[in-house]
C-alpha positions in Angstrom: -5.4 13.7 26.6 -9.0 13.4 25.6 -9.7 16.7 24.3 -6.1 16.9 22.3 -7.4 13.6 20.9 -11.1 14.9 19.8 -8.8 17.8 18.6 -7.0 16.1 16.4 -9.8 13.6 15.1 -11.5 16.7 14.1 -9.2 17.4 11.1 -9.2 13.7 9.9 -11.6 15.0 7.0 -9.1 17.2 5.5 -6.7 14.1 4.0 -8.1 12.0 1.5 -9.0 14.1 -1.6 -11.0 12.8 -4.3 -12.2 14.0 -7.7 -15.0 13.1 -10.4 -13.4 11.5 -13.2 -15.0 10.6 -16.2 -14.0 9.0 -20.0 -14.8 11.1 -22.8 -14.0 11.4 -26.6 -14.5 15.1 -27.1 -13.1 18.2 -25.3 -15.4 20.2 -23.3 -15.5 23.5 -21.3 -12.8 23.3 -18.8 -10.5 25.3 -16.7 -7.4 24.0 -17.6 -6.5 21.3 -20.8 -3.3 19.3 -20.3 -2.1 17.7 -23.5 0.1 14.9 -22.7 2.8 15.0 -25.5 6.0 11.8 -25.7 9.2 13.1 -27.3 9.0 10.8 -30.7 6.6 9.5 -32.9 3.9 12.0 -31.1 2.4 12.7 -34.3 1.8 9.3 -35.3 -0.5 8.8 -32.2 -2.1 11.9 -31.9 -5.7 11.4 -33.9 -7.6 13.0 -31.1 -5.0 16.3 -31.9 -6.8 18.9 -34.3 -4.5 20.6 -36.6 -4.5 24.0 -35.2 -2.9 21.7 -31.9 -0.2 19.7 -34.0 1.1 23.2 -35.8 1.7 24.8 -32.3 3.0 21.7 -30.4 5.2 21.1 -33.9 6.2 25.2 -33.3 7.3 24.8 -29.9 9.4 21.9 -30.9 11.4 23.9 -33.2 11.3 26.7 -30.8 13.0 24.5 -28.0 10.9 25.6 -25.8 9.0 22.3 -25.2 11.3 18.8 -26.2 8.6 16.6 -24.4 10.9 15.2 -21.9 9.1 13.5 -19.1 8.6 16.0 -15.9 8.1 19.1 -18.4 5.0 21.2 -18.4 4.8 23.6 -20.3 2.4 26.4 -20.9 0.9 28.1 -23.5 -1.6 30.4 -25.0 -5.1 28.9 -25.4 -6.3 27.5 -28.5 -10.2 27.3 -27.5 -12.6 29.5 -26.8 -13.9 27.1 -23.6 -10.3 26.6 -22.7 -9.3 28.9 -19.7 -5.2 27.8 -19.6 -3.6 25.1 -21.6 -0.7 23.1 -21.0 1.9 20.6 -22.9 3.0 17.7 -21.0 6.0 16.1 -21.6 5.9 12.3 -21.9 9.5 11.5 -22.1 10.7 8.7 -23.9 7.5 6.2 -22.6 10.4 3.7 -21.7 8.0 1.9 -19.2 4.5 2.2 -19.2 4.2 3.4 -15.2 6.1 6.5 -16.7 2.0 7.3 -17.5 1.3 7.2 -14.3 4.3 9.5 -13.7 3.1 12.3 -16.0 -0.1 11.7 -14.8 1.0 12.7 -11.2 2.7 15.5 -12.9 0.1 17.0 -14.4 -2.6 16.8 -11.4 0.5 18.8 -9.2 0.1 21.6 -11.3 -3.8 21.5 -11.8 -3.6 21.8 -7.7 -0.8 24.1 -7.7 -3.0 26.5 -10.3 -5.9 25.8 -8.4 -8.1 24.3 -11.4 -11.4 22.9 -10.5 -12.1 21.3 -13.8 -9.5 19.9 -16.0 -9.3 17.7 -18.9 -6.3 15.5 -20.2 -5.9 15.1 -23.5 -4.3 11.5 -24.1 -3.0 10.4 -27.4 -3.0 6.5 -28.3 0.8 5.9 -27.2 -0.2 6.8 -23.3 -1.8 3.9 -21.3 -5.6 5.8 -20.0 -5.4 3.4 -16.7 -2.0 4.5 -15.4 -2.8 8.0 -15.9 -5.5 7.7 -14.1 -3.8 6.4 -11.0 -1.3 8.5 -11.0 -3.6 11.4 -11.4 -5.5 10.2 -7.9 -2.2 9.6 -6.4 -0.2 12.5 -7.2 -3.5 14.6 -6.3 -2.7 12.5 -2.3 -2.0 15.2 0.0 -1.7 14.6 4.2 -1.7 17.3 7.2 -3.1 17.5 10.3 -3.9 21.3 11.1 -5.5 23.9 9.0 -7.3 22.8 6.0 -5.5 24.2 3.3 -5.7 21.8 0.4 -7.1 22.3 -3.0 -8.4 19.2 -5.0 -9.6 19.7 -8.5 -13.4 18.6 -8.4 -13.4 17.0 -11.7 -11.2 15.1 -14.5 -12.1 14.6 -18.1 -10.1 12.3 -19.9 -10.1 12.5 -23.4 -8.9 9.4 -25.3 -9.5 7.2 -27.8 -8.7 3.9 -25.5 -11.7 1.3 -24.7 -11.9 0.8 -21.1 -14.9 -0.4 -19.6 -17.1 1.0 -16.7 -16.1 -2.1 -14.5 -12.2 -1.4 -15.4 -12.5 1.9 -14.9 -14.4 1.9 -11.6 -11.7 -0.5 -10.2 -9.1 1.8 -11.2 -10.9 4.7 -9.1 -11.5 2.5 -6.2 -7.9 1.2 -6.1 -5.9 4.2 -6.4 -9.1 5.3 -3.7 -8.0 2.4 -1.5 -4.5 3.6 -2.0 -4.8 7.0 -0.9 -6.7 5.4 2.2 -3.7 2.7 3.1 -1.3 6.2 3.3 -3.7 7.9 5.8 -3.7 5.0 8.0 0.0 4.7 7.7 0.7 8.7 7.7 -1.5 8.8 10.8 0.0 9.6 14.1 0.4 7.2 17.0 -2.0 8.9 19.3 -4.6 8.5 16.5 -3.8 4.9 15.2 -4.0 2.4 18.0 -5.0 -1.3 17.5 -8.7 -0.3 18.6 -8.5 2.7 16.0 -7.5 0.3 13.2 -10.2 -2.0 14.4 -12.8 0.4 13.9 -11.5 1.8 10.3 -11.8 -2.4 9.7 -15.3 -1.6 10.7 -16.0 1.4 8.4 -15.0 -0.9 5.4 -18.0 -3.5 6.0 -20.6 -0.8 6.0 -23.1 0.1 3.7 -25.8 -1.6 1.7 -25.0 -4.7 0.5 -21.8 -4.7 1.4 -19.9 -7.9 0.6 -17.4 -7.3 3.7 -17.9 -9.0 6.9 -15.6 -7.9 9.9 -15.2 -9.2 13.1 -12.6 -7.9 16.1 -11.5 -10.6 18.5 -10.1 -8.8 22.0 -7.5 -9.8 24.0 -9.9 -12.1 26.2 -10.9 -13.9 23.3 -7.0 -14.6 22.0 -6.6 -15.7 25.1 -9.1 -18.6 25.0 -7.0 -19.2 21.1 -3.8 -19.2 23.3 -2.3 -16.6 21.0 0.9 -16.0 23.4 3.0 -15.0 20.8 0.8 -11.9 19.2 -0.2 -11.1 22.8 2.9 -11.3 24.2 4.3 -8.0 22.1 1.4 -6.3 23.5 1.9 -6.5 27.4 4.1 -3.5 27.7 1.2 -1.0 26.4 -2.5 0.1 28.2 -4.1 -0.4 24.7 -5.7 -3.8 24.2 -4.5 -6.1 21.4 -7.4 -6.6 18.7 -6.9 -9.3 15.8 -9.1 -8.0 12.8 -10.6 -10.7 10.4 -11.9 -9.7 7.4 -14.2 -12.1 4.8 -14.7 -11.2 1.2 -16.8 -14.0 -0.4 -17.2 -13.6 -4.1 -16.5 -17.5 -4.8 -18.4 -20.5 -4.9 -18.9 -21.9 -1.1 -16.9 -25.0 -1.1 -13.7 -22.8 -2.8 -10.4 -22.5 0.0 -10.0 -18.8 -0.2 -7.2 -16.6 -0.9 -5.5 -15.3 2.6 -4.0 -11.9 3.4 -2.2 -11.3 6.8 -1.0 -8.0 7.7 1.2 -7.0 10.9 -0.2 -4.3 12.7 2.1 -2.6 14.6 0.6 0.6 15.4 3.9 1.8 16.8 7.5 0.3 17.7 9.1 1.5 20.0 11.6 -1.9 20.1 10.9 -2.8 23.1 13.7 -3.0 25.8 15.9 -3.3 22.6 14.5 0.0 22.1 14.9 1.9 18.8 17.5 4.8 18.5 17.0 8.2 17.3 16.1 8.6 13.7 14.6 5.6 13.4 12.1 5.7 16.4 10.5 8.5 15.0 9.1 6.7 11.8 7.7 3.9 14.2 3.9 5.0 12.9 4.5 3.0 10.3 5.1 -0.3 11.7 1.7 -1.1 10.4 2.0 -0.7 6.8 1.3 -4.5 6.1 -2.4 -3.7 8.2 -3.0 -0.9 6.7 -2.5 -2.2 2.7 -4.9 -5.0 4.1 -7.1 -3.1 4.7 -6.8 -0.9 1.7 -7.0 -4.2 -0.7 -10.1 -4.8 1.2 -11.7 -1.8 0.5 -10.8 -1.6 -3.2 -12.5 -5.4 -2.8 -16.1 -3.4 -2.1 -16.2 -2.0 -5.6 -14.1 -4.8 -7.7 -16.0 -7.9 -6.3 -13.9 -10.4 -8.0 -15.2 -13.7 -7.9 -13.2 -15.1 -5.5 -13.1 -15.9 -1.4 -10.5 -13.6 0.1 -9.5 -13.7 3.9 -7.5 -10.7 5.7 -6.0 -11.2 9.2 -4.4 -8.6 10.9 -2.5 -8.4 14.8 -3.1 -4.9 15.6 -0.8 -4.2 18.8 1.8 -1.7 20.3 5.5 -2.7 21.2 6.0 -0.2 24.3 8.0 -0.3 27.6 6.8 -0.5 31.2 6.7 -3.1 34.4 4.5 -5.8 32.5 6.3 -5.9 28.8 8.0 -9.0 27.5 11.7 -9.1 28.4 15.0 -10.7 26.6 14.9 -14.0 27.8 11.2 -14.5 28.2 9.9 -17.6 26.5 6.2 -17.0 24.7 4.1 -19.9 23.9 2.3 -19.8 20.1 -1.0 -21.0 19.0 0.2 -23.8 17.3 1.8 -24.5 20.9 5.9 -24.0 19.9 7.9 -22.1 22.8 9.7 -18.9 21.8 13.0 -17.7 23.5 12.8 -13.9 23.0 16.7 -12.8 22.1 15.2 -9.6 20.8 12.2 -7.2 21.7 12.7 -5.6 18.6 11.8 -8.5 16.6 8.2 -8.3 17.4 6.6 -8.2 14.2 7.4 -12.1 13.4 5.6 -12.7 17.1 2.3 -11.2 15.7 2.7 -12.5 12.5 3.1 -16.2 13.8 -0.2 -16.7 15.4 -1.8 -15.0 12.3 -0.7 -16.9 10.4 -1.6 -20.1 12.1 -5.0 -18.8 13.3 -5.2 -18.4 9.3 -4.5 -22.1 8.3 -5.9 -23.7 10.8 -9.6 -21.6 10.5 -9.9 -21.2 7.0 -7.2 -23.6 5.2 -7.0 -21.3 2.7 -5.2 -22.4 -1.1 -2.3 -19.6 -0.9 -1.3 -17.1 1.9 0.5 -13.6 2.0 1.8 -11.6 4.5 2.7 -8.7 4.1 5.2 -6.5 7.0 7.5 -3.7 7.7 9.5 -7.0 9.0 13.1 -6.3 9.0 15.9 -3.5 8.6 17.8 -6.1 7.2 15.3 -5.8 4.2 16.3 -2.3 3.2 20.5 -3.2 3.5 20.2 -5.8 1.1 17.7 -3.9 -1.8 17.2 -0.4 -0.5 14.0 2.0 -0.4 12.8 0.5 -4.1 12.9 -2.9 -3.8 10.6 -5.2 -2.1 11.7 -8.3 -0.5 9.7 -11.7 -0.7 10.8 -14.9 0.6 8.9 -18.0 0.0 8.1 -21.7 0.5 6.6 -22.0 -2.9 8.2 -21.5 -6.0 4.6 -21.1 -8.1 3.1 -18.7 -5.8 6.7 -16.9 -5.8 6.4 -16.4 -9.7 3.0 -15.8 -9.6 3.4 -12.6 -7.5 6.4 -11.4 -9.2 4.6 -11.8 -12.6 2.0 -9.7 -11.0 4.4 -7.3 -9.6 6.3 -6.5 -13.1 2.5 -6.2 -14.5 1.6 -3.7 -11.7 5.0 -1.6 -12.6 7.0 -1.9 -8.9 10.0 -3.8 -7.8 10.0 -6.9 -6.2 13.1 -9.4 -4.9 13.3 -13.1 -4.1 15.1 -13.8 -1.2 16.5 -17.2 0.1 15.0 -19.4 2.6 17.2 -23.1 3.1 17.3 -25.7 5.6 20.8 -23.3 7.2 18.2 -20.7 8.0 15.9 -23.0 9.0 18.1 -24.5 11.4 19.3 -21.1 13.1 15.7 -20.4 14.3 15.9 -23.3 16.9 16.3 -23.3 20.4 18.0 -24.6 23.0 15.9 -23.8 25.5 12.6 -23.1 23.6 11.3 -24.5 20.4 12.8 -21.6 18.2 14.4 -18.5 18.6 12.8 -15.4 17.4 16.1 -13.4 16.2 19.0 -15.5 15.6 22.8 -14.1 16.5 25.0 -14.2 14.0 23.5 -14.8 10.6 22.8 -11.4 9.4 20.5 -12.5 6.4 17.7 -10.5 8.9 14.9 -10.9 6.0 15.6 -14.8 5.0 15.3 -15.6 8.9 12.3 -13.2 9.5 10.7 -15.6 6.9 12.3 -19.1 8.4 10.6 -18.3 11.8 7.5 -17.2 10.1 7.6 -20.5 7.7 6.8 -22.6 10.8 3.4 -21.1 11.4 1.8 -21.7 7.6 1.9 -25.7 8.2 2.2 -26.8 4.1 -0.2 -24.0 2.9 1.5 -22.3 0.1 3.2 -18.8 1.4 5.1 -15.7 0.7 6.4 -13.3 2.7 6.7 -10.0 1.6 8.8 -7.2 3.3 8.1 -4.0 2.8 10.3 -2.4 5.9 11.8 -0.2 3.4 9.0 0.6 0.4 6.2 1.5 2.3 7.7 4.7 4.0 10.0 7.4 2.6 10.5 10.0 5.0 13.0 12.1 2.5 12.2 11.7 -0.4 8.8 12.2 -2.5 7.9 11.7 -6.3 5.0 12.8 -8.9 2.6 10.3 -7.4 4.2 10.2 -3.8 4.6 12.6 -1.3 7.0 12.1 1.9 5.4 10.0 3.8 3.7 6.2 3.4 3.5 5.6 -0.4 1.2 2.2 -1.0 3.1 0.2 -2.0 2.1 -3.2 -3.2 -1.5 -2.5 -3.3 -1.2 -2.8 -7.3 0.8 -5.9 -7.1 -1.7 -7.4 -4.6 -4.8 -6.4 -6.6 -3.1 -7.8 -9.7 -2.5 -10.9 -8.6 -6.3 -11.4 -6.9 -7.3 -10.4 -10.2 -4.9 -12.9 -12.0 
């Protein structure tokens, strides 16, 4: 087991992919120049374009053999001399400003496909320079573990007219960075991603000259002493030892009630004695998206030092089987000291979350609090793979983080939470119940049993059971796999 292990950690290098980019007004040498080109109106926002470019883009038009539509790229015959291959990219319509980021992913797959090592795009002033950007780092994302056979170009020009400064620009990098690093974590395999694995990436993020990242790793002993018997509870059935990860960011004045994060860290699910059935089990890897995009936001926090205090939590555990695991029936006693009846093992994620939540309020009485988890199945029947669900206690910090979602271009959902919920979650023979029979609104009750661990601190949940992992389907900026999501939406709204 060892040696497969030291095997494996061997080829971690070959995953996250990075490139130089730089802002620029003028075109240089380069081995391939991609001219990003919308459907209408390009002319009128094209005053980087030289004349000799507008007559051939206006030729190909007529030609029909380039309309601009949004996924084309189209290429053709060089126009300068340090020019290698040029290409047209087809902007579409622009009908949302993330379609940038789009074309930007479109045009970094075939830079990698071509095997370019230093490109340039060629922006006019109808494409936003920011989401282009993004999308270029994300679509050039790629994830294997075996032979290292990826090819990253080693550096991007981006010629535009656009004023974006060194700070915005460097917090661009460093979040599609931190992006790219939240989808290793969560692409990782089980025998490569347990909770002391995902302590010690916490670790990695702290280090380095000054560093404004302090981590610390509380063991299983020391939750103990906390009487954490909810997170540690979930735990019992596997030889790995529960960790909770604490992260502190302080950028804020001393006296100032941070900004809280909490992230469930499943490293892998296998349900428990409810365990999961086939085609679902094998995605299980991913039951610690929420930890992961913690930990990413954390990182991109390194290089954007916004001046605020920021607090991550994490439970990092594994929901397995054997003699010593929590049964149907068993009755777990929280931090805050409520009894929990389990009714179902597979509804482990709101254990962990609960004494994260508390150890959260109760340490660091933070001003506003967001968890974030692959929480409930019941998520993705009621808005699918595209939609993120949030449910709430506070109607400001609800509208808040939608606001900052719409900004951050991805899709976010309110869901209810009423005093009916809030009634199913109790007991008759324990304080609550931690999956209740016969309601069905899974997400709305995942968030009632959670909403009794945040005491009056203002809260949202967000569920990301069905965003944060598309095993089927893949897109210009995301492969198969873990995709990131709400990293924008969360570093918008630290930012707001």
């Amino acid at each position: 087991f060892v040696f497969i292990r030291v095997s494996l950690e061997s080829f971690r290098f070959n995953i996250c992919l990075k490139m130089k980019i730089t802002l620029t007004k003028e075109l240089t040498a380069t081995d391939a120049l991609f001219v990003f080109v919308s459907e209408k109106d390009w002319k009128k926002k094209s005053k980087l374009f030289d004349k000799k470019l507008v007559e051939t883009i206006e030729s190909h038009f007529e030609d029909k053999n380039f309309n601009g539509e949004k996924g084309e790229v189209f290429q053709i015959p060089s126009l300068y001399k340090k020019t290698k291959k040029l290409f047209l990219v087809g902007a579409g319509k622009l009908k949302t400003l993330d379609d940038c980021r789009i074309i930007g992913g479109n045009a970094i797959r075939k830079a990698k496909k071509i095997k370019a090592n230093k490109i340039s795009f060629l922006l006019p002033e109808n494409i936003c320079t920011k989401r282009v950007i993004s999308g270029s780092i994300l679509g050039n994302y790629a994830f294997k573990i075996g032979k290292n056979d990826f090819f990253t170009p080693k550096e991007l020009l981006i010629v535009t007219n656009e004023k974006l400064s060194k700070q915005a620009l460097q917090s661009e990098i460093a979040l599609g960075e931190a992006t790219n690093l939240t989808r290793d974590l969560i692409n990782l395999p089980p025998n490569l991603m347990n909770p002391n694995d995902l302590a010690n990436e916490a670790k990695k993020i702290e280090k380095g000259i000054n560093n404004p990242i302090k981590v610390t790793v509380l063991g299983e002993k020391e939750m103990e002493k906390l009487k954490m018997g909810s997170l540690l509870g979930v735990g019992l059935g596997s030889h790995e030892e529960s960790k909770l990860i604490v992260l502190e960011y302080n950028g804020g004045q001393k006296k100032e009630a941070p900004l809280a994060l909490v992230g469930k860290g499943v490293c892998f699910d296998s349900g428990g004695y409810h365990l999961k059935p086939t085609n679902h089990i094998e995605e299980m890897k991913s039951d610690m998206s929420g930890a992961a995009t913690v930990l990413g936001i954390f990182k991109w926090l390194v290089t954007a030092r916004p001046k605020k205090n920021i607090i991550g939590v994490i439970g990092a555990v594994e929901n397995l089987v054997n003699g010593k695991a929590f049964k149907p029936g068993d009755i777990l006693t929280a931090m805050n000291g409520k009894t929990i009846e389990i009714t179902n093992t597979d509804a482990e994620g709101r254990l962990v979350l609960a004494d994260c939540l508390y150890y959260v309020t109760t340490k660091f009485k933070p001003s506003k609090m967001i968890d974030i988890a692959t929480l409930t199945g019941s998520c993705i029947q009621a808005l699918g793979f595209e939609i993120t669900g949030l449910v709430s206690n506070d109607e400001k910090l609800t509208n808040d983080l939608t606001k900052a979602a719409k900004s951050a271009d991805e899709n976010v959902w309110e869901l209810p939470l009423n005093d009916f919920l809030r009634k199913k979650t109790k007991g008759e023979v324990a304080d609550l119940l931690n999956w209740s029979p016969g309601v069905s609104a899974g997400c709305s009750m995942g968030g009632a049993f959670l909403e009794n661990f945040v005491e009056k601190t203002p809260w949202v949940h967000i569920d990301i059971a069905g965003t944060s992992f598309h095993s089927t389907t893949e897109t210009s900026t995301s492969k198969k796999g873990a995709t990131g999501v709400m990293m924008r939406t969360l570093k918008t709204w630290l930012e707001d």
